[in-house]
C-alpha positions as CSV (number, residue, x, y, z in Angstrom):
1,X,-78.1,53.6,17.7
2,X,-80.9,53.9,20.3
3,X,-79.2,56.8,21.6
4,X,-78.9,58.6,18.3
5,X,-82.8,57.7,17.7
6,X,-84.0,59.2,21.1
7,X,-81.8,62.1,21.1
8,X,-83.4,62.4,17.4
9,X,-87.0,62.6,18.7
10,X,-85.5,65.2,21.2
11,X,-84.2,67.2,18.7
12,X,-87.6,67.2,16.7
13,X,-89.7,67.9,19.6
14,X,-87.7,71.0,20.6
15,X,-90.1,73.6,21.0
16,X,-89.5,76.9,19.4
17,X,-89.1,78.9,22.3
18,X,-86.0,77.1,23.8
19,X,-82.8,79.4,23.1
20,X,-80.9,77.3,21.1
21,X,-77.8,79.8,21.2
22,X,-77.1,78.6,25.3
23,X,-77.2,74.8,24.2
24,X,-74.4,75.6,21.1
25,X,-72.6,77.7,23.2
26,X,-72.5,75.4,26.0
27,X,-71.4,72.4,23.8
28,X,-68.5,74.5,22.3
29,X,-67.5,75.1,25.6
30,X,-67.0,71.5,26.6
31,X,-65.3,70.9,23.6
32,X,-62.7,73.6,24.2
33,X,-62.2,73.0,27.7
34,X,-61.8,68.8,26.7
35,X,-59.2,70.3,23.7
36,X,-57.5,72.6,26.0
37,X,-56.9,69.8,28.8
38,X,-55.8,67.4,26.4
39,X,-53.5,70.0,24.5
40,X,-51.7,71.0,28.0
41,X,-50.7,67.3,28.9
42,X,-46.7,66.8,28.1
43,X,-45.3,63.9,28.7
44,X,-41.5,63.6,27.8
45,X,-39.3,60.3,28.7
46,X,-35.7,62.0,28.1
47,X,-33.2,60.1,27.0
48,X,-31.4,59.4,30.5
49,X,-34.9,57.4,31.4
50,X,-36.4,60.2,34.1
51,X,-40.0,61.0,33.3
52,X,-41.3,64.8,32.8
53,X,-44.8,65.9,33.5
54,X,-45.1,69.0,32.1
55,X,-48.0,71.1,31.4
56,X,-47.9,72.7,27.6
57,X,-48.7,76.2,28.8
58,X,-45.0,75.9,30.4
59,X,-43.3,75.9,27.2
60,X,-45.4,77.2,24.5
61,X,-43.9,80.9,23.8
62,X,-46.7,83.5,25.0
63,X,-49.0,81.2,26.8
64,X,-50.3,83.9,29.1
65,X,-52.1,84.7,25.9
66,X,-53.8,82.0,24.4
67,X,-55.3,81.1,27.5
68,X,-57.6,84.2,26.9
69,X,-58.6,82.3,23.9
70,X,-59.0,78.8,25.8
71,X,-59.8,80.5,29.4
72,X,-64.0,79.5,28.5
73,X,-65.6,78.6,32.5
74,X,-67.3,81.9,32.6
75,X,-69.2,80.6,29.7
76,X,-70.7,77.9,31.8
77,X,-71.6,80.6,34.3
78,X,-73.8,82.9,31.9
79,X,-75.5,80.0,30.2
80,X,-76.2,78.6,34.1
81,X,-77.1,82.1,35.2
82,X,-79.5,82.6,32.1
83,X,-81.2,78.8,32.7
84,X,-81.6,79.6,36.4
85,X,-83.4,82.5,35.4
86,X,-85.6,80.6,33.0
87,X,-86.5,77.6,35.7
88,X,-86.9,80.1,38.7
89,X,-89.9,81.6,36.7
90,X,-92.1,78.4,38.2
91,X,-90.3,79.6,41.9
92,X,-91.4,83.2,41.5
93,X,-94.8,82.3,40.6
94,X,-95.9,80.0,43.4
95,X,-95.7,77.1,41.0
96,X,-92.5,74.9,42.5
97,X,-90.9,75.5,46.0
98,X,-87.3,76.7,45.7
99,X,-86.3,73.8,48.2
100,X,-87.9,71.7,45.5
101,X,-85.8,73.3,43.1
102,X,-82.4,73.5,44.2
103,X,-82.7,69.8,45.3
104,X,-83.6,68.9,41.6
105,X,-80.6,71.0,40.7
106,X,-78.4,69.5,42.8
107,X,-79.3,66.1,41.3
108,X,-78.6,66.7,38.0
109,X,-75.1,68.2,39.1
110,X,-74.6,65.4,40.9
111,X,-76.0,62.7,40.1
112,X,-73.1,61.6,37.4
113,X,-69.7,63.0,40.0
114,X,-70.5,60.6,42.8
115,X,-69.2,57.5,40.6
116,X,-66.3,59.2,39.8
117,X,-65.3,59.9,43.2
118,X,-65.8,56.1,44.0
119,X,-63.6,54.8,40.8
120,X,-60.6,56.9,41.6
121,X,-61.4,55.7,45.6
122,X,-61.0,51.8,43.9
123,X,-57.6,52.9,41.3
124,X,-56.2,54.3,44.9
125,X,-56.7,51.2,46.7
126,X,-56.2,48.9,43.7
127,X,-52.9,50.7,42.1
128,X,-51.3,51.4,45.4
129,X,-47.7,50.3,45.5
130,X,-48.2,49.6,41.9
131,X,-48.1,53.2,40.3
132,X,-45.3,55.7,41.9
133,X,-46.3,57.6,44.6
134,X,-46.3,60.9,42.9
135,X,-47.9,60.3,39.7
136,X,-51.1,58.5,41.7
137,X,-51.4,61.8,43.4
138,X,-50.9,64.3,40.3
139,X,-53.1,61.9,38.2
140,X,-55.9,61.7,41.3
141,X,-55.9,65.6,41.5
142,X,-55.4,66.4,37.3
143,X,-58.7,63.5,37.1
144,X,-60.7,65.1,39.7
145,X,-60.0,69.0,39.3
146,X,-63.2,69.4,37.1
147,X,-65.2,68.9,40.0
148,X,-64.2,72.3,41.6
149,X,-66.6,74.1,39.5
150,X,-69.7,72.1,40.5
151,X,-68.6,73.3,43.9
152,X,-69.1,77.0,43.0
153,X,-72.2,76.0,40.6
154,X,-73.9,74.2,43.2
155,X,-73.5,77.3,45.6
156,X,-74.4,79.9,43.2
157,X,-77.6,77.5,42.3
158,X,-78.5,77.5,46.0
159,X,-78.2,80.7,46.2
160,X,-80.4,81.6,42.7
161,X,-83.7,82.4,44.2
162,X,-82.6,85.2,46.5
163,X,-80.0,86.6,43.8
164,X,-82.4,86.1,40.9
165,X,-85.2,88.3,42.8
166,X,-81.8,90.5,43.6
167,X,-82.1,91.3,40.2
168,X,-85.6,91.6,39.6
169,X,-85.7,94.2,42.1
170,X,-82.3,96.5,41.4
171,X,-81.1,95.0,37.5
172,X,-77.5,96.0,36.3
173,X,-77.2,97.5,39.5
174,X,-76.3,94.4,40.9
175,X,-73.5,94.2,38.7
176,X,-72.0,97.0,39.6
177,X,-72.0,95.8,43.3
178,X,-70.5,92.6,42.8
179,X,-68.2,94.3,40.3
180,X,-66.8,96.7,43.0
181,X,-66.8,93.9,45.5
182,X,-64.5,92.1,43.6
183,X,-62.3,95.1,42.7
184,X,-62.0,95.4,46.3
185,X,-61.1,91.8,47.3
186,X,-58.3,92.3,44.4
187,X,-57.2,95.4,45.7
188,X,-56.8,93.8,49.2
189,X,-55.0,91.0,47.7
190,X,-52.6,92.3,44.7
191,X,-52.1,96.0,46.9
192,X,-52.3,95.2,50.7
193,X,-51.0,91.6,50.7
194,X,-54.0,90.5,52.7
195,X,-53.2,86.9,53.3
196,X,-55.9,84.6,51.7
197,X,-58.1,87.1,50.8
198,X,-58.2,86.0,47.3
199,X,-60.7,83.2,47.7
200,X,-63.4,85.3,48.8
201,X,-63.5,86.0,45.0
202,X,-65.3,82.9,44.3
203,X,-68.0,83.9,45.4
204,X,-68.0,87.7,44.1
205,X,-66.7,86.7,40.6
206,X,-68.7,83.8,39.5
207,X,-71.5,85.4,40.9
208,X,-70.8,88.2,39.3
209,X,-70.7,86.5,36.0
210,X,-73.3,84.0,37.1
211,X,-75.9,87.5,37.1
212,X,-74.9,88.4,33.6
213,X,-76.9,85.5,33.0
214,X,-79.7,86.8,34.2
215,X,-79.4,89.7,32.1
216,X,-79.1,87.7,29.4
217,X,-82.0,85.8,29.6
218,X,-83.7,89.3,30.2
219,X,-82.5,90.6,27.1
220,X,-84.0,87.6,25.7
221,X,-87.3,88.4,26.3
222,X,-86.8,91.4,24.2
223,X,-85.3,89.6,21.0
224,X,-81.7,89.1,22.5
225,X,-78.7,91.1,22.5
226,X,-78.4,92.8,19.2
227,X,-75.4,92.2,16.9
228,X,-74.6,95.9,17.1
229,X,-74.4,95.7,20.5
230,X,-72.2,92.6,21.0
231,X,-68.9,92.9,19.0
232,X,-68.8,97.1,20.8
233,X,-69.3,95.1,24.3
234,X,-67.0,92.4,23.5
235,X,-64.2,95.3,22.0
236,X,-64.9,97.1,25.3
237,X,-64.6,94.3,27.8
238,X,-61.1,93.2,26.0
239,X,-59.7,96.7,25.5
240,X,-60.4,96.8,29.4
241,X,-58.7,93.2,30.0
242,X,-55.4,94.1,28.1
243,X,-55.5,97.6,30.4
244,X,-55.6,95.8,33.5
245,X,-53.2,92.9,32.7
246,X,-50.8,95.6,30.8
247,X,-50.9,97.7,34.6
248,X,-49.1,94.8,36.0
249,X,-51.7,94.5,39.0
250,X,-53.2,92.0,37.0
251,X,-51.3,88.4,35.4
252,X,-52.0,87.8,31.9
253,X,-52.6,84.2,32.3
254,X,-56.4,83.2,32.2
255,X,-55.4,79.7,34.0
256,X,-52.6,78.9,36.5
257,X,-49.4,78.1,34.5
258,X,-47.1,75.7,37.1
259,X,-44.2,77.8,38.3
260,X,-45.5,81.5,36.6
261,X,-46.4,82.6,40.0
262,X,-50.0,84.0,40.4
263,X,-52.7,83.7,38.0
264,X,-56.3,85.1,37.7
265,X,-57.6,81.2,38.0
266,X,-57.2,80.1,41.4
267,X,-58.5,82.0,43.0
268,X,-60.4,84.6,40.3
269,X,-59.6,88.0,40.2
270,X,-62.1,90.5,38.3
271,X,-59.8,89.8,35.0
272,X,-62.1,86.9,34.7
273,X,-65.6,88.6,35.2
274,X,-64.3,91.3,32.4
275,X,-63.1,87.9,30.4
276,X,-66.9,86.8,30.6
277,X,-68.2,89.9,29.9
278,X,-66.3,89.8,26.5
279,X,-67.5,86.5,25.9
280,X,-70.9,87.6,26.5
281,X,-70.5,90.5,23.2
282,X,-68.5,87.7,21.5
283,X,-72.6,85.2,22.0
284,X,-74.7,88.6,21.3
285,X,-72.4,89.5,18.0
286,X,-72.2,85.9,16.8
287,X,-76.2,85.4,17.5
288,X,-78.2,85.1,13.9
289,X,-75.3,83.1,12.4
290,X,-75.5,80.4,15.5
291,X,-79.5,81.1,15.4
292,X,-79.1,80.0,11.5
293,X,-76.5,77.0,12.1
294,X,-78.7,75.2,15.1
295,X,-81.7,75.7,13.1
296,X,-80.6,73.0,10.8
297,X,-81.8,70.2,11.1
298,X,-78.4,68.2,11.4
299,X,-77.1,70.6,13.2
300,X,-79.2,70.7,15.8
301,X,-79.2,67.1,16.1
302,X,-75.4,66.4,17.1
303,X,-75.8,69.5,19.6
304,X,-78.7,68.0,21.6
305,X,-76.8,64.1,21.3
306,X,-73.9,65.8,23.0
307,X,-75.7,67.7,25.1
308,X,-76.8,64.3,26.6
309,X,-73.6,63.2,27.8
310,X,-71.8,66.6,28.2
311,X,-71.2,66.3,31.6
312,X,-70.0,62.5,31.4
313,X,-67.7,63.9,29.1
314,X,-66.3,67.4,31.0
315,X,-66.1,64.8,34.6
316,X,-64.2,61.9,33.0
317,X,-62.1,63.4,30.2
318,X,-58.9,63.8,32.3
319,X,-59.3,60.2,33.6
320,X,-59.4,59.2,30.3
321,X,-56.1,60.9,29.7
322,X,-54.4,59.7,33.0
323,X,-55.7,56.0,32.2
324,X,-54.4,56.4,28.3
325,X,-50.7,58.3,30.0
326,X,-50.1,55.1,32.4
327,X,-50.7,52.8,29.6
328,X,-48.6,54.7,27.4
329,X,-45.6,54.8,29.7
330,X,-46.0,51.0,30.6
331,X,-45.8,50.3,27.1
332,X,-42.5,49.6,25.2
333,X,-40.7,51.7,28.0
334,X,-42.7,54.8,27.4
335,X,-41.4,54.5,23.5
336,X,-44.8,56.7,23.0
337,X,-43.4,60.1,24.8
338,X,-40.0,60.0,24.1
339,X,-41.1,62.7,21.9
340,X,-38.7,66.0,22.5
341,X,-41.9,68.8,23.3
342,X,-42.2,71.5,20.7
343,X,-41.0,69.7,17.8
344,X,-42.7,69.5,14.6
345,X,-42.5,65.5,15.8
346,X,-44.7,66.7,18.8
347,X,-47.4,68.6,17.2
348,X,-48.1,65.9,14.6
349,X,-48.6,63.9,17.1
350,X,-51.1,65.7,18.8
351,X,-53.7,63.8,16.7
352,X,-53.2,60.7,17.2
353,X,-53.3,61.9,21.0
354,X,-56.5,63.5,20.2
355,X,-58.1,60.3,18.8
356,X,-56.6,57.6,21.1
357,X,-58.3,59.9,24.4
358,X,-61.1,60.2,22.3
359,X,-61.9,57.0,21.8
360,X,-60.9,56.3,25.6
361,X,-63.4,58.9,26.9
362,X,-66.0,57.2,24.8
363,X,-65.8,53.6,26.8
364,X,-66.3,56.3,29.9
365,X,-68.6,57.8,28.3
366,X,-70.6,54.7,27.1
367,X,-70.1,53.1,30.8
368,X,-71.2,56.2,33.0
369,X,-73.7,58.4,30.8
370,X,-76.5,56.5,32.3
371,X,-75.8,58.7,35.6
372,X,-76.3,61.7,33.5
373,X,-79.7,60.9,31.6
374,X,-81.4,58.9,34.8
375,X,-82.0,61.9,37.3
376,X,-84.6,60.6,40.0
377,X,-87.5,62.6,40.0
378,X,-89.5,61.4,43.2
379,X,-89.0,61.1,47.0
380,X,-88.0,65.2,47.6
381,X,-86.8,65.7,50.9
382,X,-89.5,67.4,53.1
383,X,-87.2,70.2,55.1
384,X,-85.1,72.5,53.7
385,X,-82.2,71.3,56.8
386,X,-81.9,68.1,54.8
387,X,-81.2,70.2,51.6
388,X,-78.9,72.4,53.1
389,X,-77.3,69.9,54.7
390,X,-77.1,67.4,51.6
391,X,-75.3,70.6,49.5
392,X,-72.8,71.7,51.8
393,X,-71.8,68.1,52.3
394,X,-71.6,68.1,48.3
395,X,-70.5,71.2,48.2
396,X,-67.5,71.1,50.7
397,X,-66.6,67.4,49.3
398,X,-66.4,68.8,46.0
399,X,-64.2,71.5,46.8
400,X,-61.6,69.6,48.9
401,X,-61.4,67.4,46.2
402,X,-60.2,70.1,43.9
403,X,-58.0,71.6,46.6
404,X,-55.8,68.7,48.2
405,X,-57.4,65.3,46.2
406,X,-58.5,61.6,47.5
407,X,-54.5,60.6,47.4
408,X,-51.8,61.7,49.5
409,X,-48.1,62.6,48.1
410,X,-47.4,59.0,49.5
411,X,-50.0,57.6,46.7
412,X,-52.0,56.2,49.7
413,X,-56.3,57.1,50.4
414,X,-55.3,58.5,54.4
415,X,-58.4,58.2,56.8
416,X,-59.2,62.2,56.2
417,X,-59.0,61.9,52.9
418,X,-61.3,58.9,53.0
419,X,-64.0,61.1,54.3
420,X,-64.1,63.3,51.2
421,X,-66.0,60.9,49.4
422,X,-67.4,59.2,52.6
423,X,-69.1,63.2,52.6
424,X,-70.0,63.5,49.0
425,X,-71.9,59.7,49.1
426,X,-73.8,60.8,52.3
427,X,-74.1,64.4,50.6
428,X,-76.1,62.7,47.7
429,X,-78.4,60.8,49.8
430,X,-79.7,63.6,51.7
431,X,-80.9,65.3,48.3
432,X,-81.5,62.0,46.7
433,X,-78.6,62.6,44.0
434,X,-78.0,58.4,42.9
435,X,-79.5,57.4,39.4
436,X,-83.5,56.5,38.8
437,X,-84.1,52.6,38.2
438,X,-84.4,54.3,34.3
439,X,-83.9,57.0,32.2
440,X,-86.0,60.2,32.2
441,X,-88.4,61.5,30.0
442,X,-87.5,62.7,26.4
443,X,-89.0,65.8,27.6
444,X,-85.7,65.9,30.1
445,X,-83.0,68.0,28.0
446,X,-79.9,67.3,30.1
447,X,-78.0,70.6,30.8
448,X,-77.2,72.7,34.1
């Protein structure tokens, strides 16, 4: 109840400029990617005893397709690219130093990950020789996958001043540049087989969607992007998609299905910019009825209390599920999935699924949200080397999380893998990224 009350004087005390369409579509897009991760867990004890661990997308008949309706990251990039914009106004005016900046950035990114990092270290050490082997290491990597995106936010974030007065100075131009960049790296992947080439899109195609933020927020300025306007560019960006996924160059799969061969996920090709770019009409057309829905009073109200804990919630949904899956298969010999997948049996009982991880994420939720609202605020390091060095430490932790996990196939924390978090802990010191003795100020929206 306290929370409800203080996230009830936030909501009041909103001031009239704040864009209230970022904050709804940022909420909706937790919620989907929570749904979507929840919806592509299968668990199936077979009849012979031998567990399957099955994602959904493997089975469900035209899954390349509704993951263009559930594929919703680049939304996280334009409403990060079009906040950055709005904050880096006190950088280009003289009024906050950008080494200031990115360090407060990086603390509210990180601030909440590092005690996830050190939970799954204690389950490793803890359920070692308890869990098998395999399923501590697909449940340390499904739990921590989230965490590759902060890896690319945190880069793009560093990298916001420079691109941000990149834009200022050239506009859509940029675009265009980091369009063609892309194209290229694809081209050099898909067409030339250039081994490994692919990854250099991370940088290209987030960015690139990263900068329609920026356009976004300047469009802002001048009353938003009209509804006649929107649904065209949204029409134009999907009747582009289906062209290049119906070429064959390109997958049709928004996210990597196990065993479908490549995808447009990891690592992103420019399918995934244009993706954004459709999601980006979808916001404009969709404007003055969200503009009508958060300006209710109610309304407004649950958006801002989940705002609060949005990122408690996208970093420790899948444990959630993992912790709810091993109790669920310790339990009356796994009586709980030995549910055929696909059946009408199945889908009904997706919602009692639903509810049972809901209700798990909630404990998380209620145990670690203090990470998310108590950002420190003081003691900024004094040299832009400790920054730097504090990010890439968080930065490349963060990404070899996502790319080979804490656990080995063996189930065991090795010595390398040790220092992954060993970086990330050392990472958050050097930009001061560990909670404040108590919570900010109710002038301290939480949000990227």
């Amino acid at each position: 109840m306290k929370y409800w009350s203080y996230t009830g004087r936030l909501a009041t005390a909103t001031p009239a400029s704040r864009n209230r369409v970022v904050d709804f579509w940022r909420v909706l897009a937790i919620l989907m990617v929570v749904c979507g991760h929840w919806l592509a867990v299968t668990i199936w004890v077979q009849p012979d005893g031998t567990t399957d661990l099955l994602n959904s997308l493997e089975w469900v008949p035209h899954a390349g397709w509704v993951t263009w309706l559930f594929q919703v990251m680049p939304v996280f990039f334009l409403a990060g690219g079009y906040a950055n914009a709005r904050a880096l106004q006190r950088v280009s005016t003289g009024e906050q130093r950008a080494r200031d900046w990115v360090t407060r950035r990086a603390r509210r990114l990180f601030t909440p990950v590092i005690p996830l990092l050190i939970v799954w270290v204690g389950l490793i050490l803890a359920l070692r020789g308890v869990v098998p082997p395999e399923v501590m290491h697909a449940g340390t990597m499904a739990a921590t996958m989230p965490i590759w995106f902060l890896a690319v936010y945190l880069s793009l974030t560093v990298l916001a001043p420079p691109t941000h007065a990149w834009w200022r100075r050239s506009g859509p131009w940029t675009l265009l540049v980091l369009a063609a960049a892309a194209v290229a790296v694809d081209v050099a992947r898909f067409v030339f087989e250039v081994p490994g080439i692919g990854w250099v899109n991370f940088a290209f195609v987030w960015a690139l969607v990263h900068q329609i933020g920026y356009w976004w927020a300047d469009r802002d300025d001048r009353g938003g992007v009209p509804r006649w306007a929107g649904w065209p560019l949204a029409a134009g960006a999907l009747g582009l998609l289906v062209a290049l996924t119906w070429s064959g160059r390109y997958p049709v799969a928004m996210v990597s299905i196990p065993g479908q061969g490549d995808a447009n996920m990891t690592p992103p090709t420019f399918a995934i910019a244009v993706l954004g770019l459709a999601q980006f009409g979808v916001i404009g057309g969709t404007r003055r009825a969200v503009e009508r829905l958060t300006a209710r009073e109610g309304a407004w109200h649950l958006i801002i209390a989940f705002a609060g804990v949005a990122m408690t919630v996208f970093l420790w949904h899948l444990t959630a599920g993992m912790l709810t899956a091993a109790a669920g298969l310790a339990a009356w010999d796994g009586a709980a999935f030995k549910v055929e997948p696909g059946t009408w049996w199945w889908w009904g009982s997706r919602l009692p699924w639903f509810l049972v991880l809901g209700l798990v994420t909630a404990v998380l939720v209620s145990l670690f949200a203090r990470f998310e609202w108590a950002i420190r605020e003081t003691g900024l390091p004094k040299a832009w080397g400790t920054v730097l060095a504090g990010v890439l430490l968080l930065v490349g932790s963060s990404a070899a999380t996502a790319l080979v996990g804490m656990a080995a196939k063996e189930g065991a924390l090795d010595w390398w893998r040790g220092l992954i978090p060993a970086a990330a802990v050392v990472g958050a010191v050097l930009v001061g990224a560990f909670p404040a003795r108590r919570r900010s100020g109710a002038g301290d929206t939480p949000g990227p």
